[in-house]
C-alpha positions as CSV (number, residue, x, y, z in Angstrom):
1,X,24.8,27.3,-39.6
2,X,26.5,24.5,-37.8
3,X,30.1,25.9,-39.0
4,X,28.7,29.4,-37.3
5,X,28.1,28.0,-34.1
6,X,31.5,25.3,-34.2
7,X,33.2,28.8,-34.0
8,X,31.1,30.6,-31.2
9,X,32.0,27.3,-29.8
10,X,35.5,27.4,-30.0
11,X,35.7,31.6,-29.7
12,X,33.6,30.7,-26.0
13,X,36.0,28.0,-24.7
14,X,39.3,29.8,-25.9
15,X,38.1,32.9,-23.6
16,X,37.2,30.7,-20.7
17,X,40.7,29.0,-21.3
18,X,42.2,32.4,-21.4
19,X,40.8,33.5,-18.1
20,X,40.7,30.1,-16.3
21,X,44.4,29.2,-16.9
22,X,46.2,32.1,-15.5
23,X,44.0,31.9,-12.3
24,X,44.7,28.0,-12.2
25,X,48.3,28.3,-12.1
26,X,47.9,31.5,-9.5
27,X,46.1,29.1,-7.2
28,X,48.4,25.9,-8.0
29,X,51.5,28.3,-6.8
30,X,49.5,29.5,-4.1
31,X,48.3,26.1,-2.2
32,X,51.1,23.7,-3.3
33,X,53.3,24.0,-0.1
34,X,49.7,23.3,1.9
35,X,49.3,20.0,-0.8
36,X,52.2,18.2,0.2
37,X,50.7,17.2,3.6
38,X,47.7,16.8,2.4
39,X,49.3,14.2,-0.6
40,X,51.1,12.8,2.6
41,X,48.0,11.6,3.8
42,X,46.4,10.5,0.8
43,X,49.3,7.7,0.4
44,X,48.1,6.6,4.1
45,X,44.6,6.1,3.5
46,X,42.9,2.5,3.0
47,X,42.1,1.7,-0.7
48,X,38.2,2.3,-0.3
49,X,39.2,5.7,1.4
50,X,41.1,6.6,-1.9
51,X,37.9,5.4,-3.9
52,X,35.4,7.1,-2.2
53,X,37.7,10.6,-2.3
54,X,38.0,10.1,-6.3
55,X,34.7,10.1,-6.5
56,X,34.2,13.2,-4.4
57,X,36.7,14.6,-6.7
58,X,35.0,13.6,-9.8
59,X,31.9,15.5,-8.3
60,X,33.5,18.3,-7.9
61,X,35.4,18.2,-11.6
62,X,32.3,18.5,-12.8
63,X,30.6,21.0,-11.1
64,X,33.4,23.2,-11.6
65,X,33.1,22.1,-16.0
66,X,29.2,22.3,-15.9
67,X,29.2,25.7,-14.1
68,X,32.7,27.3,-16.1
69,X,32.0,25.3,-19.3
70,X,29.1,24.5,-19.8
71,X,26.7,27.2,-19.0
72,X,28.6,29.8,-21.0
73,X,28.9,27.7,-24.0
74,X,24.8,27.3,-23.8
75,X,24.2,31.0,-22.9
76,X,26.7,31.6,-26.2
77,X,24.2,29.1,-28.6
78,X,21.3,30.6,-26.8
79,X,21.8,34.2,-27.6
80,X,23.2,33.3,-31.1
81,X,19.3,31.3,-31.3
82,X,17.9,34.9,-30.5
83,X,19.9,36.7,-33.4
84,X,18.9,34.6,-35.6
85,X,15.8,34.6,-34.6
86,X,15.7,38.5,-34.6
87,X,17.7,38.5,-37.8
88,X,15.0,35.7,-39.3
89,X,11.8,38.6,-38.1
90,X,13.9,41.8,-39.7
91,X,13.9,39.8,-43.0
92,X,10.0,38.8,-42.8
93,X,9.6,42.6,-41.9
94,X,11.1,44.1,-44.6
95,X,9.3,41.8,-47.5
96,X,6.3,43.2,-45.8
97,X,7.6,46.5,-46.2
98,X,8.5,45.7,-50.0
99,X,4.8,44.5,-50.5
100,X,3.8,47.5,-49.3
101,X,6.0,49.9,-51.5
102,X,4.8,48.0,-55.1
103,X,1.4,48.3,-53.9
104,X,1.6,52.0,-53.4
105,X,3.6,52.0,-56.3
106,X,0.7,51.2,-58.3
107,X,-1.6,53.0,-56.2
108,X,0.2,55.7,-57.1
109,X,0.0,54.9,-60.6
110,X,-3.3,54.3,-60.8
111,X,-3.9,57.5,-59.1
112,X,-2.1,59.9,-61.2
113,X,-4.4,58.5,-64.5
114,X,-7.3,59.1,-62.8
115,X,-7.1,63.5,-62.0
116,X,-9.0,66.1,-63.7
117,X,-7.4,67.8,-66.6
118,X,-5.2,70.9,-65.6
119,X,-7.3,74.0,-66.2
120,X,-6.7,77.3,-63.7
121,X,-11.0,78.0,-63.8
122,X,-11.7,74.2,-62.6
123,X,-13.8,73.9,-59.2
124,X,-15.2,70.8,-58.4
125,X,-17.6,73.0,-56.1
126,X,-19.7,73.6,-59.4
127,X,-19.4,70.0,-60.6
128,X,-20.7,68.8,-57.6
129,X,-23.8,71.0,-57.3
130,X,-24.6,70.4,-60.7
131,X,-24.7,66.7,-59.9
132,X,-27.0,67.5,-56.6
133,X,-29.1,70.1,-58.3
134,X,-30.2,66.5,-60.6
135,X,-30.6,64.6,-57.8
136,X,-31.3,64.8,-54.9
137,X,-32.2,68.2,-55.7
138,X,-30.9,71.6,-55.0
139,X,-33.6,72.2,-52.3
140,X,-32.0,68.8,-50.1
141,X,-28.5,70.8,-50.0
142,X,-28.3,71.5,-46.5
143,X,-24.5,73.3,-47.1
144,X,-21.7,72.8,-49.3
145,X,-17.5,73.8,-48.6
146,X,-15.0,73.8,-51.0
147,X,-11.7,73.8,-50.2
148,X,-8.1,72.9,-52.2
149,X,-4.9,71.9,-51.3
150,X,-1.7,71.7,-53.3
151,X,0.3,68.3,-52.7
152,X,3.7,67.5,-53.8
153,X,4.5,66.5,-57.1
154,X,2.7,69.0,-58.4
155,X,-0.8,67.3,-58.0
156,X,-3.8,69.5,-56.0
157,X,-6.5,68.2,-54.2
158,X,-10.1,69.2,-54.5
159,X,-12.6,69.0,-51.5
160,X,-16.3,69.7,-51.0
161,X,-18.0,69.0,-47.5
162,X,-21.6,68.3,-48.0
163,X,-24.8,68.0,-46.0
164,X,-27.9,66.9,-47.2
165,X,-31.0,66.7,-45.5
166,X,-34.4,65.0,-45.7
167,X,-33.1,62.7,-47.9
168,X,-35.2,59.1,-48.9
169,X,-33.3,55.7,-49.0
170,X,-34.1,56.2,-52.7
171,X,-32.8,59.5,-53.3
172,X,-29.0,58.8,-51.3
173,X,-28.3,55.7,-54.1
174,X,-29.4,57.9,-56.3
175,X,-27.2,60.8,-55.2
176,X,-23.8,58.5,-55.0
177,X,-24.6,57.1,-58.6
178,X,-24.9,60.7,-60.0
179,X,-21.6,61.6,-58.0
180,X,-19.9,58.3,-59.3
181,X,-21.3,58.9,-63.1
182,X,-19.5,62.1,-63.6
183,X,-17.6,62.9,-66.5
184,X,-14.3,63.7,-63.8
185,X,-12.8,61.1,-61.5
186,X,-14.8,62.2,-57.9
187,X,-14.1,59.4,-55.1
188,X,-16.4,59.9,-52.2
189,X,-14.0,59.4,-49.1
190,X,-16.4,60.0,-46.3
191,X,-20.0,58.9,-46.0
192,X,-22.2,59.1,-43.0
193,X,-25.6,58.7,-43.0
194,X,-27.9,59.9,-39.7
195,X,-31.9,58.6,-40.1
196,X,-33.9,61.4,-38.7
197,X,-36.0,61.2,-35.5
198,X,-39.0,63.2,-36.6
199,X,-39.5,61.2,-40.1
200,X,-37.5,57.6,-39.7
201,X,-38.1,57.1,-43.6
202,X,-35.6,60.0,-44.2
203,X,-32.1,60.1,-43.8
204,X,-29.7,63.5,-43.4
205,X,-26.4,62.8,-44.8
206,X,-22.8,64.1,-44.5
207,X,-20.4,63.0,-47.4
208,X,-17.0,64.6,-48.3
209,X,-15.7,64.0,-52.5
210,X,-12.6,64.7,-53.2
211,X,-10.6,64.8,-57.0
212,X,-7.1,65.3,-57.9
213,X,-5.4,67.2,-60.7
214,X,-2.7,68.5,-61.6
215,X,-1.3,72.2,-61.2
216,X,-1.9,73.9,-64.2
């Protein structure tokens, strides 16, 4: 790190030396005839008067280094503070990224040993009803929509939309153990449960479950 910015350093100061010196000697050529006078009445002055135009000298020295020098070698280390900084962030960014990918990974994994066997007369419409015709009860099933979707790798996705209605507090746990007991993976992915205004002790209830297989 420190040899990194030792050569920013040096890279800074040889390109302000490379644009200072041919505008130094420009101006030396430029304003030495209008010196010589001016040296002329330096020899004159008294030796406080030489002292106290040094130091005015001096002043000037280094306001001209602090403002040609100085200031672009800090802007230089300031910006190379903000790559590294950036640089530092990418790096945290893409470990999260990489914790991400293994966990999908094995989502993935996990997924793919948990889908119905492939069989072209599979519906998980019928499964499902079966399940509700146990409990809650056939006569609770408000609708029911089926639906399937093919996604890549050759897996397919089986949906049903359900409604149930009138249902007791009771009778939903009871419905979502049925629905998790089955002898196919079914994951219930949405769930919402409404209690009813004309009986407060019954509840109507919207639930999507969804399985994967594979193509057959």
């Amino acid at each position: 790190m420190l040899q990194r910015i030792r050569t920013i350093i040096s890279e800074v100061a040889s390109a302000i030396g490379a644009r200072v010196s041919p505008r130094l000697r420009e101006i030396r050529t430029t304003i030495a005839p209008k010196l010589a006078p001016l040296r002329a009445r330096y020899r004159k002055l008294e030796p406080r008067e030489r002292i106290l135009l040094q130091i005015a000298g001096g002043v000037l020295a280094i306001f001209v280094l602090f403002n040609l020098v100085y200031l672009p070698i800090q802007g230089a280390i300031g910006g190379l503070g903000d790559r590294i900084q950036e640089r530092q962030h990418d790096a945290v960014e893409v470990a999260r990224m990489m914790r991400n990918y293994q966990r999908l990974r094995v989502d993935l994994a996990t997924m793919r040993t948990r889908t119905v066997a492939a069989s072209g007369d599979f519906t998980l419409f019928s499964v499902v009803e079966q399940a509700l015709t146990r409990a809650p009860g056939k006569d609770r099933i408000g609708s029911i929509t089926p639906a399937e979707k093919t996604l890549p790798g050759g897996m397919k996705q089986y949906t049903v939309d359900l409604k149930l209605n009138e249902l007791t507090l009771a009778q939903v746990v009871d419905t979502l153990y049925g629905l998790s007991g089955l002898n196919i993976p079914v994951t219930v992915s949405t769930l919402h449960i409404t209690r009813r205004t004309q009986d407060t002790h019954t509840f109507d209830v919207e639930m999507t479950c969804v399985a994967l297989g594979r193509n057959a």
